[in-house]
VEXTI-580777 format. One record per residue (C-alpha): residue in one letter; x, y, z. Coordinates in pm, whole numbers, plus 50000, padded with zeros to 5 digits. Example, Ala and Ser with C-alpha at 12.3 -4.5 7.8 and 13.67 -1.06 7.14 Angstrom:
REM VEXTI-580777
MITOR residu u v w
MITOR a 51230 49550 50780
MITOR s 51367 49894 50714
This chain:
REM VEXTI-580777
MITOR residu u v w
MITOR x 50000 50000 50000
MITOR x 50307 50256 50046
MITOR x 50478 50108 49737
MITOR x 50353 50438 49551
MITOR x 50502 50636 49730
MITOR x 50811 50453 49939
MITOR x 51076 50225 49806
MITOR x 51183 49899 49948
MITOR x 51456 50087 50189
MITOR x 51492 50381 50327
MITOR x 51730 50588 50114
MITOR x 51984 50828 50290
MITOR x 51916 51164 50317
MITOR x 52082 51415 50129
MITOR x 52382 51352 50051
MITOR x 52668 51568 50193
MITOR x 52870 51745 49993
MITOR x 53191 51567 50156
MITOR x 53054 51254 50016
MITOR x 53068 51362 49682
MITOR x 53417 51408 49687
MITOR x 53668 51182 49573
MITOR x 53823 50976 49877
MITOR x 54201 51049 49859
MITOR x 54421 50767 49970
MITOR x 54486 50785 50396
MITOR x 54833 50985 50444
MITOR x 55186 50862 50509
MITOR x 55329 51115 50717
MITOR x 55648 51171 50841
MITOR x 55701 51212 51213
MITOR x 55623 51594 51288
MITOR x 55924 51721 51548
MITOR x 55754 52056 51578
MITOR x 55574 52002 51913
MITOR x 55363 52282 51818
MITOR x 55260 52075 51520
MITOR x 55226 51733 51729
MITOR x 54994 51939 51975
MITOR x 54773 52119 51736
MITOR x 54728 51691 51576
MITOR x 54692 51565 51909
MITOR x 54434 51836 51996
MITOR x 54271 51745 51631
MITOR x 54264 51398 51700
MITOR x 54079 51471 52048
MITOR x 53842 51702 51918
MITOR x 53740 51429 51659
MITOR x 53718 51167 51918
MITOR x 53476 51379 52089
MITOR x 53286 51453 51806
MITOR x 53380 51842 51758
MITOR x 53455 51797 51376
MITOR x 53472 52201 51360
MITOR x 53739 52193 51614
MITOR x 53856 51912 51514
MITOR x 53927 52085 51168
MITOR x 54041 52431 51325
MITOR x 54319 52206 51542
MITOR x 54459 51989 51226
MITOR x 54451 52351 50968
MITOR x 54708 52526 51278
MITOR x 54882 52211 51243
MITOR x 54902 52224 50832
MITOR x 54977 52593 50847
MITOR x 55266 52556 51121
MITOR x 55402 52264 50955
MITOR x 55652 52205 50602
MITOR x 55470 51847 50555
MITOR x 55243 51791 50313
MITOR x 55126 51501 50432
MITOR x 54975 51709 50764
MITOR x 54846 51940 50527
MITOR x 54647 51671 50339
MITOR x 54479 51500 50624
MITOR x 54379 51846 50791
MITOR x 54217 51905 50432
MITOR x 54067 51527 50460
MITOR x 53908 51644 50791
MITOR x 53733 51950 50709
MITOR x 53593 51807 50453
MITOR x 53475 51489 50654
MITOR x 53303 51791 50834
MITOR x 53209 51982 50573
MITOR x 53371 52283 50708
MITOR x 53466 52454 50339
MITOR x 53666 52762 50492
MITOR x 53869 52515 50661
MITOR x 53914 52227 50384
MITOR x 54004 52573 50089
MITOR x 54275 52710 50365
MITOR x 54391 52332 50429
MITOR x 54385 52228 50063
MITOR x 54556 52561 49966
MITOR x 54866 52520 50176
MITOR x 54843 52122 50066
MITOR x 54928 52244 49735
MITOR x 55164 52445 49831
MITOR x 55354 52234 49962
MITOR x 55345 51975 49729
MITOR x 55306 52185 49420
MITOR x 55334 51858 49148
MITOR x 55024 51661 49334
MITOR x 54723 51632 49091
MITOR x 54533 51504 49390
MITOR x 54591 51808 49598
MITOR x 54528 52018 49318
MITOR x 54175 51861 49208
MITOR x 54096 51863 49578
MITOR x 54201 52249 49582
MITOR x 53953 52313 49287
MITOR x 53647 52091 49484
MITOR x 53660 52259 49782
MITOR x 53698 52612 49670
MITOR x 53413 52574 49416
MITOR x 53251 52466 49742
MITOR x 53334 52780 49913
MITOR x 53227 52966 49646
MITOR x 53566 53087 49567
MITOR x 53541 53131 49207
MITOR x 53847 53353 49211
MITOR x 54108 53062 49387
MITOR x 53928 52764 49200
MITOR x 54020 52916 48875
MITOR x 54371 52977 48955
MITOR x 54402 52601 49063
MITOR x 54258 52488 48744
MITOR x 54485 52727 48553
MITOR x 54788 52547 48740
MITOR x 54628 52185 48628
MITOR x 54678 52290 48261
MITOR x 55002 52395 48329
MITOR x 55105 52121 48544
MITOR x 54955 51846 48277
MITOR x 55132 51958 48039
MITOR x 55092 51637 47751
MITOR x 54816 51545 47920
MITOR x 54583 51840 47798
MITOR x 54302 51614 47695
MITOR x 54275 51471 48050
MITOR x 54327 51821 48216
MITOR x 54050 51986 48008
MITOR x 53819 51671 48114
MITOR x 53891 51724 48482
MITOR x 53805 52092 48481
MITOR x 53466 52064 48312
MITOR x 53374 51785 48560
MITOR x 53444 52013 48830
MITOR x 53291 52313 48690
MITOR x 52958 52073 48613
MITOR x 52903 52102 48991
MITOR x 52986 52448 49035
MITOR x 52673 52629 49194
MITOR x 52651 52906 49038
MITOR x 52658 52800 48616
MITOR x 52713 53129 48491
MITOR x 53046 53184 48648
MITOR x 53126 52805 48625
MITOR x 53097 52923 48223
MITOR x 53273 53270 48277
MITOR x 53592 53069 48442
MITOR x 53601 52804 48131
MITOR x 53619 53105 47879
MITOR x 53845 53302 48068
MITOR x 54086 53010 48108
MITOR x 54046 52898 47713
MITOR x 54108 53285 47607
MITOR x 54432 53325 47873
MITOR x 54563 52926 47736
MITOR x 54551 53050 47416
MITOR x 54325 52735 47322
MITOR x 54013 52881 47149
MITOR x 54058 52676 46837
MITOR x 54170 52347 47064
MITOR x 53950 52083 47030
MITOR x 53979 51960 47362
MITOR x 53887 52344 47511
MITOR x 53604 52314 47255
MITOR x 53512 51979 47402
MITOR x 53493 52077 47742
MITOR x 53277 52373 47669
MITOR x 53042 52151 47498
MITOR x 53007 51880 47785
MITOR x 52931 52196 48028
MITOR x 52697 52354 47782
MITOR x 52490 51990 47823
MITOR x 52556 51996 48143
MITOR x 52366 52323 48166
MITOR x 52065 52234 47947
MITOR x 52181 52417 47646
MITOR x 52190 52116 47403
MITOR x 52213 52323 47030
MITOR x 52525 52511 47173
MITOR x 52683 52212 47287
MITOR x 52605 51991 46985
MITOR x 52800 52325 46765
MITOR x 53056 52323 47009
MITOR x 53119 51984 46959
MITOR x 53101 51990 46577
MITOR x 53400 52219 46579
MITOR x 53623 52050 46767
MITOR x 53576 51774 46495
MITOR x 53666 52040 46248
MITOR x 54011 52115 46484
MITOR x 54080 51710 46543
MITOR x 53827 51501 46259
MITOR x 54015 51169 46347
MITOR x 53889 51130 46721
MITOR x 53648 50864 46791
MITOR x 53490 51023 47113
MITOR x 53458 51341 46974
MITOR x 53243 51151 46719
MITOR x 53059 50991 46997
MITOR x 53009 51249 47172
MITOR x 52847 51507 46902
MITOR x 52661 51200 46791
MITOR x 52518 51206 47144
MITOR x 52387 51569 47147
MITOR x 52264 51482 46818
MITOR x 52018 51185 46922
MITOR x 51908 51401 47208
MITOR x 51833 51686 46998
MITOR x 51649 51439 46730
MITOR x 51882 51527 46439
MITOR x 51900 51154 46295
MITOR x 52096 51174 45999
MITOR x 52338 51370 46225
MITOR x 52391 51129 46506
MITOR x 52398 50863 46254
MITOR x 52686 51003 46040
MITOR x 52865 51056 46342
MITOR x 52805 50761 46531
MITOR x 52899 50540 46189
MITOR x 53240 50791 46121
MITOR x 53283 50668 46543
MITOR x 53249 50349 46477
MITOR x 53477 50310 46186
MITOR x 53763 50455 46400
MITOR x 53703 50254 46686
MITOR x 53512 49928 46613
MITOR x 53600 49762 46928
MITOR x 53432 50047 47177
MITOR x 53167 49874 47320
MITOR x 53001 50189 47413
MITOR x 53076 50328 47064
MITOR x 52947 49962 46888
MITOR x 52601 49994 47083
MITOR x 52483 50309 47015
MITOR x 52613 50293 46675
MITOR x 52370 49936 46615
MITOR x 52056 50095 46788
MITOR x 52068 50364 46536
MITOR x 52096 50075 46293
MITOR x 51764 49948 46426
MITOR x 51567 50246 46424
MITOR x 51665 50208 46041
MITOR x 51530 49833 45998
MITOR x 51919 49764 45920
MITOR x 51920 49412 46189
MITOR x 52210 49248 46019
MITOR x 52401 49563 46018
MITOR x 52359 49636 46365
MITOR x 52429 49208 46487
MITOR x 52726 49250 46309
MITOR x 52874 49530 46448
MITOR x 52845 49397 46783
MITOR x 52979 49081 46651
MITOR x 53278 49268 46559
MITOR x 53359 49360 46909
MITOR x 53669 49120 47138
MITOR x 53435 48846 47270
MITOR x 53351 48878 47648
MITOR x 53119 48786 47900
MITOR x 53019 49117 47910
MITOR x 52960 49167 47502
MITOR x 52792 48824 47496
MITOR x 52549 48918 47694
MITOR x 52472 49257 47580
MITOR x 52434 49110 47239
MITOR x 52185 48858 47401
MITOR x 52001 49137 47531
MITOR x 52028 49373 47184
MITOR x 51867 49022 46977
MITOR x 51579 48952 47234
MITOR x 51495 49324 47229
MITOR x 51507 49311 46879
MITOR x 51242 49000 46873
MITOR x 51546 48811 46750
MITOR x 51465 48514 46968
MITOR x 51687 48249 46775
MITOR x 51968 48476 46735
MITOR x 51943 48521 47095
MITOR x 51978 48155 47196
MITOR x 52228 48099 46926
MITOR x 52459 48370 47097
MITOR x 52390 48258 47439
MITOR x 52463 47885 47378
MITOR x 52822 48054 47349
MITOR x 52870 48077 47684
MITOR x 52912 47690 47673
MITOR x 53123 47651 47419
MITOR x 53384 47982 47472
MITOR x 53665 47937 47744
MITOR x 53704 48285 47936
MITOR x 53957 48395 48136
MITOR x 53758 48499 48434
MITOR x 53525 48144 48492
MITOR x 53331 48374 48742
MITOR x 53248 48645 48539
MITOR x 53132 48422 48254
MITOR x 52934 48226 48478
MITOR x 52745 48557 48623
MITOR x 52700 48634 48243
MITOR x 52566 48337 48131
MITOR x 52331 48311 48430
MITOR x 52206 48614 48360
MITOR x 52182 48564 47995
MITOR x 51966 48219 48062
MITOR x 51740 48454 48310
MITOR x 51641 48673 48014
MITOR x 51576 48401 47799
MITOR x 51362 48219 48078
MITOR x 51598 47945 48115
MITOR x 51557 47937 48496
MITOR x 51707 47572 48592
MITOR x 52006 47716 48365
MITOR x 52066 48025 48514
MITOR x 52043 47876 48866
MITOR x 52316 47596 48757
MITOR x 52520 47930 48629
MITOR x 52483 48122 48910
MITOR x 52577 47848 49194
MITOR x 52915 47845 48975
MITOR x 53002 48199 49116
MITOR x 53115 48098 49457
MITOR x 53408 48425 49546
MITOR x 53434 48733 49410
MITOR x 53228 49107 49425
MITOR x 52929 48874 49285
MITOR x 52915 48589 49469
MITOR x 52655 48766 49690
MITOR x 52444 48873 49419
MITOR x 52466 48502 49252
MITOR x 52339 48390 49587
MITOR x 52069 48589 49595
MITOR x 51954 48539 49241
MITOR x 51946 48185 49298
MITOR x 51697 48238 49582
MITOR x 51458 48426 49412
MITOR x 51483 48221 49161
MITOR x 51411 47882 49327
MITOR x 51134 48062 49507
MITOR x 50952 48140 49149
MITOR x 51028 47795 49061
MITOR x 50813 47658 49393
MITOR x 51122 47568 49589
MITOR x 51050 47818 49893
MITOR x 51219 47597 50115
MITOR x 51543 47574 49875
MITOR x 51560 47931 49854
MITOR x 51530 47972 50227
MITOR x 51765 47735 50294
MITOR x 52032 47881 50083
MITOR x 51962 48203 50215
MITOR x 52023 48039 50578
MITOR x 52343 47882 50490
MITOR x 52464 48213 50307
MITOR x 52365 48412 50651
MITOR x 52599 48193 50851
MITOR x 52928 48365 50772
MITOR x 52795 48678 50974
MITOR x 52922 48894 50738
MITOR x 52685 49214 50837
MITOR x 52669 49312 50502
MITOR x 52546 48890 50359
MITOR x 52339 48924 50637
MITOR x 52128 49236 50583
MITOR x 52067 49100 50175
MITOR x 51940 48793 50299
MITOR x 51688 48868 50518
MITOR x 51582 49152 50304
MITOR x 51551 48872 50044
MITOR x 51442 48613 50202
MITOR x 51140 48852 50375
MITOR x 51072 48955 49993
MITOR x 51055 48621 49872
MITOR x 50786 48538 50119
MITOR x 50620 48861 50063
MITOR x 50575 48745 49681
MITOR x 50430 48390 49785
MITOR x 50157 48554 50012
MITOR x 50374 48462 50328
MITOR x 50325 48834 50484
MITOR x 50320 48731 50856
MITOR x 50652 48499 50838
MITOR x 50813 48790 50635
MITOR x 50721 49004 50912
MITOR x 50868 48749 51147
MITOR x 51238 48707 50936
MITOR x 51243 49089 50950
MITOR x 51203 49078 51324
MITOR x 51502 48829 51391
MITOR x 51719 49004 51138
MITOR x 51647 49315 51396
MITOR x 51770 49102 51719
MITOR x 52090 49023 51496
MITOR x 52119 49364 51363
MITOR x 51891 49637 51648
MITOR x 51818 49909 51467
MITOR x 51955 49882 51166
MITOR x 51742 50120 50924
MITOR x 51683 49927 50623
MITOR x 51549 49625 50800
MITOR x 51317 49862 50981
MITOR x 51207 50029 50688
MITOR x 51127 49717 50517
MITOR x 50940 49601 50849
MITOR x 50689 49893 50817
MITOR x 50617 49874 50497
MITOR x 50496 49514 50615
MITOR x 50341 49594 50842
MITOR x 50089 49860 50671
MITOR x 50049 49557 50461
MITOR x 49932 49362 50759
MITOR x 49742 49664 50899
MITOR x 49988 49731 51169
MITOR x 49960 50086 51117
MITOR x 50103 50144 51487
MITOR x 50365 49922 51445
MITOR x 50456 50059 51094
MITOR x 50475 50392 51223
MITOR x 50740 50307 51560
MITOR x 50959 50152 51314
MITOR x 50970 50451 51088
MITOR x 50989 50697 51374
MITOR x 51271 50501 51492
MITOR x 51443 50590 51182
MITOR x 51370 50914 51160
MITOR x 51548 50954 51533
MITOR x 51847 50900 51417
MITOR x 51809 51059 51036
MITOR x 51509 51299 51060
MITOR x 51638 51461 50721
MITOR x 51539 51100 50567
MITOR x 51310 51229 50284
MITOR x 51209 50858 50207
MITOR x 51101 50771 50550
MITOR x 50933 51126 50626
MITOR x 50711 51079 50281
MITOR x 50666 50653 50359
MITOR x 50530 50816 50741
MITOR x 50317 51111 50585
MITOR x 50165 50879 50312
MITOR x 50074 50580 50544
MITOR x 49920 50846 50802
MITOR x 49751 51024 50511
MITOR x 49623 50692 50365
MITOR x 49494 50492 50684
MITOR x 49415 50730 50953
MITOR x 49258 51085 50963
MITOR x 49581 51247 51091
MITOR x 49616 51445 50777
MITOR x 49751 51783 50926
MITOR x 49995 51574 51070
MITOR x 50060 51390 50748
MITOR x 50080 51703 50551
MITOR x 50373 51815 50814
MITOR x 50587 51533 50770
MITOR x 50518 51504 50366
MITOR x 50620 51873 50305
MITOR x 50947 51821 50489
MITOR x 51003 51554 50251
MITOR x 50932 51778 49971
MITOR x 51153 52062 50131
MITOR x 51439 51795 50104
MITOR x 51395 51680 49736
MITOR x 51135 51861 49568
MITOR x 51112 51674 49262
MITOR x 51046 51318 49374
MITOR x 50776 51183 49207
MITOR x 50665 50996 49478
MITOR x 50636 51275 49709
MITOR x 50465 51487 49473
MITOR x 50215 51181 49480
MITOR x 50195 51178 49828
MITOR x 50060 51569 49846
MITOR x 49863 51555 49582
MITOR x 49694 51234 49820
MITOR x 49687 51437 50119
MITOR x 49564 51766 49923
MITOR x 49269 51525 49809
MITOR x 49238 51366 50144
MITOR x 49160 51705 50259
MITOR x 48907 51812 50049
MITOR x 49213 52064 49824
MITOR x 49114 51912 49484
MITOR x 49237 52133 49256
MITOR x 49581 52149 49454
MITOR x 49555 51787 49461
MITOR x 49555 51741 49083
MITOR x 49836 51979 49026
MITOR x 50060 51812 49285
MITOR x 49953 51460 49089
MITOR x 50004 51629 48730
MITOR x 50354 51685 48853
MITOR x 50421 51321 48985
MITOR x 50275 51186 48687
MITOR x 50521 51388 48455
MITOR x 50831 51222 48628
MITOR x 50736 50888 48672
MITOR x 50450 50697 48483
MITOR x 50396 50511 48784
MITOR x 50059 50303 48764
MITOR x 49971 50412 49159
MITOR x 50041 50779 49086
MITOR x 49767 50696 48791
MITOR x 49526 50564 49003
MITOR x 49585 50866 49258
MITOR x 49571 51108 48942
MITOR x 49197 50954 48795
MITOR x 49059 50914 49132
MITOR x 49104 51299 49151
MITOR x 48988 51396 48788
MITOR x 48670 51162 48826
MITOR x 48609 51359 49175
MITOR x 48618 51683 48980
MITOR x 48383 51550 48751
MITOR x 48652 51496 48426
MITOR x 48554 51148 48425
MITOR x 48728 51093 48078
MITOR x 49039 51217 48131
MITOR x 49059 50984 48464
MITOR x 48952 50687 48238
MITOR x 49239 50822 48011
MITOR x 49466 50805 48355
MITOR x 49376 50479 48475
MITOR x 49410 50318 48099
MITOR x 49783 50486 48066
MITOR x 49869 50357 48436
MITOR x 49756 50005 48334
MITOR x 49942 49990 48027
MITOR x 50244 50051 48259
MITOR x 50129 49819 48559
MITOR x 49821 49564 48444
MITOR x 49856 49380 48755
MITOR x 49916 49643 48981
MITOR x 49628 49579 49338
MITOR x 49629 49961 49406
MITOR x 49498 50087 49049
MITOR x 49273 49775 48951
MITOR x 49111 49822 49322
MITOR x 49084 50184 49243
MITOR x 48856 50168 48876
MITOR x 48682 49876 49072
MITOR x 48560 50156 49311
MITOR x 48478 50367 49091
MITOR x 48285 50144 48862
MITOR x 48492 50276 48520
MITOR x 48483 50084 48222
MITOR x 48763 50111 48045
């Protein structure tokens, strides 16, 4: 009933800027003799401890500024930024470069945190120094800067610096300046001026692949065909063997009804699990069903390097094709490795759709006994969805529950416990769980809108409901779902024409069947009883199956 307008776990809150940042490797320093120095890090180190991160960062930037190591200098930076104190983290990463002048880390870290500060002025002069510094490596330099500039606040000057450091590089006919200010153009919405921009740095350099790519890019996006094709084909020709390159280039292929064309340039690409099964995926998609099975068969007859990675290919090929048994032989072949969890969990679900519940559960229980915290959190969240899907609510309730005496408190399993338990009509229950979240996160937009929407749904608490919805909103203002949940709570309310608006929105970002059945529900109230058949047919085109929207035309009485 919340899955409208809540997701199966609570996402974090908004992400802090610190976390966006690139995590530079942990410091070697050298012993600091200054005891000025060792005091101000000791003092830092305290500080931190006690959980005074401003202090914390005020202690290690004496230290930085007192000291001739740039190691010192580096971690006090790494520490204001954990805190997110910008004044700090520029000074620190200022003197870090400084000190070690020829460090591209310390100088991209320089840029970051100034554009932070909103010193346009000292970011500049950093990136200046990158070109400079590069030297050969222009191409890579330019690509650095525009990344950073692409989350510059303020776009305008984020433009103003790129100009200003093209015009005083002297590289206004370079094609990688010209690239650069083409990927910030797109990254500012202004799609014509990038697509020019990138046409003449093709002009300066016609033999570059991704410059190819790349205009061809702007061009599908702006809808000029023949233009992305010609440059996607030219692309393609200089590098056959970029997968990224090769796929584009044979989806334009099939918008043009050329099949064999497009199969055979990603034939043409190195054999890997990887291609293999993206070609599976581009024949099925393409009703190719023969050519499909053809390319997936294969996977038995290739020898790969990597046995793992071809098995997690394969078994994920078979899945597509509906070769269950297959891709559960394929998947118990990953046993180490980054996917052995995911394997494991893939073969659960997929004994469970194949009516061995137990099998699934078992293998979930023997996977759990390694107490990794990590294996254990996926497998009770998938072992308390697999029993969701068979109709099992109450024991999914209950596997929740013991994951929470292994784990107390740990937000995802809670999350997924009160979404249960609205299912169950625990609404009291649903709504500890989530408050228990929100004690330790309350800027958790997720579980603020899952709280608001279950309140607004099942109780009359609406005023309260609206509360804790529009601090959602505050937080991320153009989530669908919690657009959907005040247009609910407008309409709960009696606010219909606020109602639709807020629903109009929702609709626009996500054709989500349950925002449908929110949006006709409204437009039938208002008497547009057309338009909400209209609604409720476009919502079931998306979701056929989905309980909320078939229970809401039942009410109604539609026929559609």
């Amino acid at each position: 009933m919340l899955s409208a307008c809540a997701t199966t776990r609570a996402p974090d809150g908004d992400v802090p800027a610190s976390e966006r940042l690139p995590a530079a490797e942990a410091p070697e320093a050298a012993p600091a003799t200054d005891p000025d120095v060792m005091y101000h890090v000791m003092a830092g180190e305290v500080q931190g401890h006690a959980g005074d991160f401003e202090k914390s960062s005020a202690e290690y930037l004496a230290a930085a500024l007192e000291s001739e190591d740039p190691a010192i200098a580096r971690r006090a930076t790494q520490v204001a930024i954990s805190s997110e104190s910008w004044l700090y983290a520029s000074m620190a990463a200022d003197r870090w470069v400084l000190l070690h002048p020829d460090s591209l880390d310390a100088r991209q870290t320089a840029i970051q945190v100034m554009l932070l500060n909103g010193d346009y002025v000292a970011a500049e002069y950093q990136m200046s120094e990158l070109l400079d510094m590069m030297g050969d490596e222009q191409s890579r330099a330019w690509s650095i800067i525009t990344a950073q500039l692409a989350n510059a606040s303020d776009p305008e000057r984020a433009g103003n610096i790129l100009a200003h450091l093209i015009s005083t590089h002297e590289a206004a006919g370079n094609a990688d300046a010209l690239f650069a200010r083409s990927q910030l153009a797109a990254r500012s919405g202004d799609m014509q001026n990038a697509f020019a921009l990138a046409e003449q740095a093709l002009e300066a350099e016609p033999g570059r692949a991704e410059l190819h790519a790349w205009a061809g890019r702007l061009a599908v996006n702006l809808r000029f065909e023949d233009a992305a094709f010609a440059r996607y084909e030219r692309a393609n020709q200089l590098k056959p063997h970029d997968r990224t390159i090769a796929s584009a280039y044979a989806e334009l292929l099939r918008r043009k009804d050329r099949l064999d064309e497009a199969l055979r340039v990603l034939e043409n690409l190195p054999d890997s699990p990887e291609v293999r099964f993206g070609r599976v995926g581009f024949a099925l998609s393409s009703d190719l069903i023969g050519e499909a099975e053809a390319i997936y068969r294969g996977f038995y007859t290739r020898s790969y390097p990597d046995a793992r990675t071809a098995a997690f290919q394969a078994a994920r090929a078979a899945e597509m094709l509906g070769y269950d048994q297959e891709a559960i032989d394929w998947y118990a072949q990953v046993k180490s490795g980054d996917r052995a969890l995911v394997a494991v969990l893939r073969r659960a679900v997929l004994l469970a759709d194949n009516d061995d519940l137990e099998g699934a559960r078992n293998l979930l229980a023997q996977t759990r006994v390694r107490r990794d915290p990590s294996v254990q959190l996926e497998t009770y969240l998938t072992e308390s969805q697999i029993l969701t899907q068979a109709g099992l609510g109450e024991e999914a309730w209950q596997v929740l529950t013991q994951a929470l005496d292994v784990m107390p408190g740990h937000p995802d399993v809670l999350y997924g416990r009160a979404l249960l338990s609205v299912e169950l009509g625990r609404v009291d229950e649903a709504e500890q769980d989530l408050r228990q979240i929100l004690e330790e996160d309350p800027r958790n937009a997720a579980v603020l809108n899952a709280l608001g929407y279950t309140l607004a749904d099942l109780t009359d608490r609406l005023d309260e409901a609206e509360q804790l919805i529009r601090a959602a909103l505050d937080l991320q203002p153009e989530e669908a779902s919690i657009l959907d949940s005040m247009g609910w709570v407008a309409y709960r309310q009696g606010r219909h024409q606020e109602a639709l608006a807020y629903l109009e929105q929702a609709w626009i970002r996500d054709n989500n069947p349950e925002i449908a059945a929110h949006l006709g529900e409204v437009l039938w109230v208002l008497g547009r009883e057309e338009e909400a058949k209209s609604a409720w047919r476009l919502g079931l085109e998306r979701g056929p199956d989905d309980p909320v929207l078939k229970a809401t035309i039942s009410r109604f009485g539609a026929e559609l």
